[in-house]
C-alpha positions in Angstrom: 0.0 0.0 0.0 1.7 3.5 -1.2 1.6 5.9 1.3 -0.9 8.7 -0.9 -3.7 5.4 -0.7 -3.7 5.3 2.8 -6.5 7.8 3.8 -8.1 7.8 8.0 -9.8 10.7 7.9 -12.8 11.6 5.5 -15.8 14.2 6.1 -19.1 13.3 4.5 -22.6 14.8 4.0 -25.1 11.5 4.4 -28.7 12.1 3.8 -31.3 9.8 3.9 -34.9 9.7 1.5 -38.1 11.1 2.3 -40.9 8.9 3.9 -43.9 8.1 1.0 -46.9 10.2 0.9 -50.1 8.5 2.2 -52.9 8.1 -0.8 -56.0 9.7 0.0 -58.1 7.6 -2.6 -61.7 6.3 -2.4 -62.6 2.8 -3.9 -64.6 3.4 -7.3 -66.0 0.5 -9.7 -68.2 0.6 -12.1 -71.2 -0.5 -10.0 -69.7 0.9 -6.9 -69.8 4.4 -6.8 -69.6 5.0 -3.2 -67.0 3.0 -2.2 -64.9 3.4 1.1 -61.5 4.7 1.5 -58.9 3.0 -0.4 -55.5 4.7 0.2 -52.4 2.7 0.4 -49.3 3.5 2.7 -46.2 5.6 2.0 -43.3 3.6 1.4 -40.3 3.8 4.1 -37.4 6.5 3.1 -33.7 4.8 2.4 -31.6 4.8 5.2 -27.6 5.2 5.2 -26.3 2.6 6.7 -22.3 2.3 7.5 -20.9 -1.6 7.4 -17.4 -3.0 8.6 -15.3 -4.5 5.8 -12.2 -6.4 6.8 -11.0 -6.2 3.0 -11.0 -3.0 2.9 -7.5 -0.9 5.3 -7.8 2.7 4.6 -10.8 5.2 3.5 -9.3 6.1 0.3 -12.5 4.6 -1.2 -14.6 7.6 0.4 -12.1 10.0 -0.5 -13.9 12.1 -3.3 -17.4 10.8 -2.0 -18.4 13.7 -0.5 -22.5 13.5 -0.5 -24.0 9.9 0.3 -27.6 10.0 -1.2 -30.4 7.1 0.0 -33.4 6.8 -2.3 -37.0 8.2 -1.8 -40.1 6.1 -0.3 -42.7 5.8 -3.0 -46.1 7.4 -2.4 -49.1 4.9 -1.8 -52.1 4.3 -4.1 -55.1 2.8 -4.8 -56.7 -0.3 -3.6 -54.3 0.1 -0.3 -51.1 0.0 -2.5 -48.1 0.6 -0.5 -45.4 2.6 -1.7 -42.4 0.8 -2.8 -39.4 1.4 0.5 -36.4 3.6 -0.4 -33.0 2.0 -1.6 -31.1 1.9 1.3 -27.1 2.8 1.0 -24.7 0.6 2.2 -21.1 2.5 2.8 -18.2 -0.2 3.4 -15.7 1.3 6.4 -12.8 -0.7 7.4 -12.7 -2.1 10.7 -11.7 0.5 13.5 -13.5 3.1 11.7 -15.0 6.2 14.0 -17.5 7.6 13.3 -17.9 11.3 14.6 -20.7 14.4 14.8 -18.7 16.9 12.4 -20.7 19.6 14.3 -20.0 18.7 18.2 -17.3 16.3 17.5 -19.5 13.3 19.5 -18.4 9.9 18.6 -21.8 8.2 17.3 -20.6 4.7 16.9 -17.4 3.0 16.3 -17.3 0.1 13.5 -15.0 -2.6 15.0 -16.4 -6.0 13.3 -16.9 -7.6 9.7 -20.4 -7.5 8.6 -21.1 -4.9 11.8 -24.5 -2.7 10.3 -24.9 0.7 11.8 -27.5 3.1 10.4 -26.1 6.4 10.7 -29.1 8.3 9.1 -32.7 6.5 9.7 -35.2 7.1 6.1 -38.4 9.1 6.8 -41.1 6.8 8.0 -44.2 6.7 5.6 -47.2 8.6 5.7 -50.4 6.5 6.3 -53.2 6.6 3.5 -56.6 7.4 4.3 -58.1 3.6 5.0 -56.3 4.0 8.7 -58.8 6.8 9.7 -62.0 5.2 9.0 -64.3 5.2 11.2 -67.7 4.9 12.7 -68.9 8.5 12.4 -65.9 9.2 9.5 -66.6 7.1 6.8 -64.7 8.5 4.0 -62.3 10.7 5.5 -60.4 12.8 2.9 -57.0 13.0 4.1 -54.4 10.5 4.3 -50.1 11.1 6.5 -47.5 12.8 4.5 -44.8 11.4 4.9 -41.9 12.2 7.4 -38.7 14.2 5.8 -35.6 12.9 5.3 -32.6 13.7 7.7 -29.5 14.9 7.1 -25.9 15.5 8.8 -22.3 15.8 8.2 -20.3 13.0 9.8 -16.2 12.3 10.1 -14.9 8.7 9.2 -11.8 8.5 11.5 -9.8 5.3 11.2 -7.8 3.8 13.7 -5.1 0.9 12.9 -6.8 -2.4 13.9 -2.7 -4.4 13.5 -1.3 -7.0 15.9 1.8 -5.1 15.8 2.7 -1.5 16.2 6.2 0.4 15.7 6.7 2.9 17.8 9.8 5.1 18.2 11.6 8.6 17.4 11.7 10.5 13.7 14.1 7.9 11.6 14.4 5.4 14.1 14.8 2.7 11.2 10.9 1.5 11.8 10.1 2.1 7.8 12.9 -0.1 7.1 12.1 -3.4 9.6 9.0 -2.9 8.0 9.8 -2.9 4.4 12.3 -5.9 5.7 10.3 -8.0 7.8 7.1 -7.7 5.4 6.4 -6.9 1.5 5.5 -3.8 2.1 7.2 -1.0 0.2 7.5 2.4 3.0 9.1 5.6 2.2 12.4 5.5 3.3 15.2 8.3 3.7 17.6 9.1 5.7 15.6 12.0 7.1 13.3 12.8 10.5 9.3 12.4 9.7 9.8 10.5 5.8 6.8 8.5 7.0 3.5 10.9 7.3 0.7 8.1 7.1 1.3 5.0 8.4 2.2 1.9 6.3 1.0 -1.7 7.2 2.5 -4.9 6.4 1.5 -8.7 6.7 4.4 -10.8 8.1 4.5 -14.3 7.2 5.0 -16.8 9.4 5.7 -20.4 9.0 3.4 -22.8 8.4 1.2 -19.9 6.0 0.5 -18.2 9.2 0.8 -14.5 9.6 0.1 -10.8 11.5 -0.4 -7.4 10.7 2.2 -4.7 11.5 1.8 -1.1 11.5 4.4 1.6 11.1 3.6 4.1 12.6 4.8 8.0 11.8 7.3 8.7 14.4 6.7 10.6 18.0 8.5 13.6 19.0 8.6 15.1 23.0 5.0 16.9 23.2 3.1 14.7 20.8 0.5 13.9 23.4 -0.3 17.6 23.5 -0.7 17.6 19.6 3.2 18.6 18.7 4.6 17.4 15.3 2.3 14.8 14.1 0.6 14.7 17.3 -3.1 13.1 17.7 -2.9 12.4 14.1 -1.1 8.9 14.4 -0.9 8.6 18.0 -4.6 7.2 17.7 -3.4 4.4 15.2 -1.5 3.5 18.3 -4.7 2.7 20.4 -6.0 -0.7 18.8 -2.6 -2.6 18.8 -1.8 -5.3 20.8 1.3 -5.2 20.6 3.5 -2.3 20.6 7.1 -2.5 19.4 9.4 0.0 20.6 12.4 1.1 18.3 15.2 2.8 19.8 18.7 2.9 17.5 21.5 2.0 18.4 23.3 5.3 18.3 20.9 6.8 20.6 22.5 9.0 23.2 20.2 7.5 25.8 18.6 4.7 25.0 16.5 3.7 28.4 15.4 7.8 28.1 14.2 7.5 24.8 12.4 4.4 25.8 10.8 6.4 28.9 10.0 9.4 26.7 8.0 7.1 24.4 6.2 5.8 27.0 5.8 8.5 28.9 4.0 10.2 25.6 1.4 7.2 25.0 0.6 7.5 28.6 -0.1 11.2 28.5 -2.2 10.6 25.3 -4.1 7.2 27.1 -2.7 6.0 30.3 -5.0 2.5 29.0 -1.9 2.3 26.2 0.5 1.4 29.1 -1.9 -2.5 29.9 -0.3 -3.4 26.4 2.2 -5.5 25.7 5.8 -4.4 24.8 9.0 -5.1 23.9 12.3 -3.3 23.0 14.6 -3.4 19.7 17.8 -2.1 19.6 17.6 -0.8 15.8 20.6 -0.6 13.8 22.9 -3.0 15.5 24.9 -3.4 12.6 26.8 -0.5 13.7 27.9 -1.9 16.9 30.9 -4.6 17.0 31.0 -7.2 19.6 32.8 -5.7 22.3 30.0 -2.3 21.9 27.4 -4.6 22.1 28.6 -6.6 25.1 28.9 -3.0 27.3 25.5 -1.7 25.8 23.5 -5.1 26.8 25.5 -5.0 30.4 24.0 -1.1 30.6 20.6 -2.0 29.2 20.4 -5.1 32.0 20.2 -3.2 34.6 18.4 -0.5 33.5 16.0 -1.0 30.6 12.8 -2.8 32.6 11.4 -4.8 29.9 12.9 -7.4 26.9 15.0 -6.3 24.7 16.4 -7.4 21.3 19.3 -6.5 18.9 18.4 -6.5 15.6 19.6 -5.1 11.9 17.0 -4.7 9.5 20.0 -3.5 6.6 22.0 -6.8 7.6 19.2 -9.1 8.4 20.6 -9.6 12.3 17.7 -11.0 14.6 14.9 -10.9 12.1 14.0 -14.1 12.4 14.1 -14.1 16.3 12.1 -11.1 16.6 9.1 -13.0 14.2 9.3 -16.0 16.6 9.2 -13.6 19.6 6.4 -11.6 18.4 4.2 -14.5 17.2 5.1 -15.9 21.4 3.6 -12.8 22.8 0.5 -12.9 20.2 -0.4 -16.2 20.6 -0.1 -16.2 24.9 
């Protein structure tokens, strides 16, 4: 997936039809000329109705589908005809779509399954015809239900990142390149801070034709919580992971602070970020000979609190290891 397809947010106009006019008709034949009301129902007006797609990743479908139209009810007739119901319309989201109030910012719903069926705008309901208000004393009542109007409102699509596995770390951190590496995805990748802008996913393969999904995510700078950088843009992709993969390089200054900056910016964001699992990778390890790596692991022992891993993604080093170790933590 290129990074210009990948699309989480889209705004969008949804309206649903008018309800049917109710037919006020009275029953004529050619030997019955004062016959009793007749008048059939309004049909129902089309709702819009949002459904979860696991086949679908990103909104870029939606993209340049600004208005969502559903279809009128038909008016009712003679001989208590109903009107025919309005076509609903069925919008595909992918799964861990939001859907938000563009006007208050509410969250309506959230679309979290495949198959999942929300209505977001309900179709007029149809007026009744005349036959419903017969009556002793009324026996051919003139007037029949219009039918109710259509509603109408301007909704956000905001997609969060349903992935097993999501890489988190610092501006060119080397999280582009274990992706592009450990899946077939094809990321942006340059030796500069913030190449990635949208986030990329990847399927890893596993043995035996098994497989997870991997996310990488743009990378977090100090203050992204409060909306620096990138800020709540891809920090929510972070949210529906279940695993998250911290990348720290090897040539970090610091690398247990950069670790407890990271954190320390999820938790700002959603302190219910820090019940998910992690685990460390020492990105880049390429760069560090034997005796380096020796020191760096005696440092990192006593004061790095979780797992760790060195890996290269340029040399191949610990690739393997890290699948088997992420599909352990998955599958416990």
């Amino acid at each position: 997936m290129t990074e210009g397809n990948f699309v989480d947010y889209v705004k969008m106009n949804v309206q649903s039809g008018n309800g049917g006019k109710g037919s006020m008709h009275l029953h004529r034949e050619k030997f019955i000329t004062k016959g009793g009301p007749d008048g059939g129902d309004g049909g129902r007006g089309g709702h819009v109705i949002l459904r979860g797609n696991e086949n679908q990743w990103t909104l870029y479908h939606l993209k340049f589908k600004k208005h969502v139209r559903a279809g009128h009810g038909g008016h009712g007739s003679s001989s208590r005809s109903s009107g025919a119901d309005g076509e609903d319309v069925y919008v595909d989201v992918p799964l861990g779509t939001v859907v938000r109030d563009f006007e208050t910012n509410e969250v309506i719903f959230e679309i979290t399954e495949h198959g999942q069926e929300r209505i977001i705008v309900e179709g007029g309901k149809g007026g009744l015809g005349n036959w419903h208000f017969k009556t002793s004393t009324n026996q051919t009542p003139r007037y029949s239900q219009p039918g109710i109007p259509l509603s109408e409102r301007d909704i956000l699509l905001e997609l969060k990142l349903l992935a097993d596995v999501g890489l988190v770390g610092f501006p060119n951190a080397g999280k582009s390149t274990l992706l592009s590496v450990i899946t077939s995805a094809k990321p942006k990748i340059a030796d500069y801070e913030f190449t990635t802008l949208k986030p990329n996913l990847g399927i890893v393969e596993y043995r035996d034709f098994q497989s997870f999904v991997m996310a990488d995510i743009p990378g977090i700078i100090e203050g992204a919580a409060e909306g620096k950088g990138l800020g709540h843009y891809f920090l929510r992709h972070i949210e529906r992971n279940s695993i998250l993969l911290f990348l720290v390089p090897a040539d970090a200054p610091d690398i247990h602070k950069q670790y407890e900056i990271l954190l320390d910016e999820l938790r700002r964001y959603n302190p219910e970020m820090l019940d998910k699992e992690r685990f460390v990778v020492i990105s880049k390890s390429d760069m560090l000979d034997a005796e380096l790596e020796a020191e760096l692991k005696e440092e990192l022992d006593k004061t790095l609190p979780i797992d760790y891993m060195f890996i290269s993604s340029v040399a191949q080093k610990g690739i393997v290891d890290l699948k088997d170790k992420l599909w352990k933590m998955l599958n416990d």
